[in-house]
Structure formats: structure tokens, C-alpha cells
N, C-alpha and C positions, 0 to 999 in steps of 0.2 A: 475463533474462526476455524479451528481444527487446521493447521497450517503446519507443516514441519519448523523442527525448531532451526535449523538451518534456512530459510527460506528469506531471502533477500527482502528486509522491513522496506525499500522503495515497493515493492511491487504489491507485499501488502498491505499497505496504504494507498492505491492504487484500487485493490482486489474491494476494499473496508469503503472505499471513497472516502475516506477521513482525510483532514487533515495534516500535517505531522504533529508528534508527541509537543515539541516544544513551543508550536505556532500556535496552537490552542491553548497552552501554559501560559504563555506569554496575555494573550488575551482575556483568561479567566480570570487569571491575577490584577489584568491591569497594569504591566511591567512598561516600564519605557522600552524602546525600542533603541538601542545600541549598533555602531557598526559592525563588533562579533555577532551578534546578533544578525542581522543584514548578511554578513560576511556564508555563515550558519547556511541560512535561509537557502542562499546562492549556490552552496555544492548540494542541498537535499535537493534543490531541484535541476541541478547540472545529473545527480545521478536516478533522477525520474527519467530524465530526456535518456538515458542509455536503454530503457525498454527496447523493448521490440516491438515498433507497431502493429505488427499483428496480435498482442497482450491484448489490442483493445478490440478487436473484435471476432476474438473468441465467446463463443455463444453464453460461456459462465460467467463472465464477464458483463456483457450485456442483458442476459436475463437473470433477476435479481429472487426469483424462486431458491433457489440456495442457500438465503438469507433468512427467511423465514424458522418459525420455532419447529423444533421434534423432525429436523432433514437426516437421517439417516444416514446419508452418502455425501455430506458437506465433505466431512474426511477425504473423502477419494477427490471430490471434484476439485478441491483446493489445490493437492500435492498433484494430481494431474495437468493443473493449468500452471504453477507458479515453474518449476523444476522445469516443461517443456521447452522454457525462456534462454535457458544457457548458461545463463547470467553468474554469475561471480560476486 
């Protein structure tokens, strides 16, 4: 995704629309579902909720041209959107 290596994984998984790493694991494999598990699930999405609404409607965000093959400037439009957030 050309993302700084710094760059807070809530937000790109946000930026991806993906799921998180482990909630897809968990479903590929077929795992039982566990209360760490559950427990997990709970703070990845307690630290989704610290976004900043306005993440979601920035125009990179919402127009999905950036995603496409051979974008040139993904680089810039990434580190421009994700770092503008504040975030920690």
C-alpha cells in the first residue's frame, strides 16, 4: 500500500478495508473462537474507534482510484492521509 513503516496498522486497515490480520486467520483456518480471542477483537476495535472522523471522509479515503495497478503517487497520497490523523 506504500504506507510508512510507522503508520498506525488501525488506520491501515481502515485505509485497506480489510479486515484485521487475526480475524481473517482465525476464519481461514477455521479456529474456534476463544474469550482472548473475543477479548483481542475488543481493543482492535476500541483502537479503530480513536480515529478521527474526519479519516473517513477524506476524498482518498472515499475514492478508491488509488488502489488500482501502476498509481504512481499512492506513495504520497497514503503518508499524506494516514500521519494528517495525529494518532499515536
Amino acid at each position: 500500500m506504500s504506507v510508512g513503516k510507522t503508520s498506525p496498522k488501525r488506520m491501515v486497515y481502515q485505509l485497506a478495508k480489510e479486515t484485521f490480520y487475526t480475524e481473517g486467520l482465525r476464519k481461514r483456518m477455521l479456529l474456534p473462537s476463544m474469550d482472548l480471542y473475543f477479548e483481542h477483537l475488543k481493543r482492535r476495535e476500541t483502537s479503530k474507534g480513536e480515529i478521527d472522523p474526519d479519516f473517513y471522509a477524506i476524498n482518498t479515503v472515499l475514492e478508491r482510484n488509488w488502489t488500482k495497478e501502476n498509481q504512481e503517487q499512492r506513495h504520497v497520497l497514503t503518508r499524506l492521509v494516514i500521519p494528517s490523523q495525529n494518532i499515536q
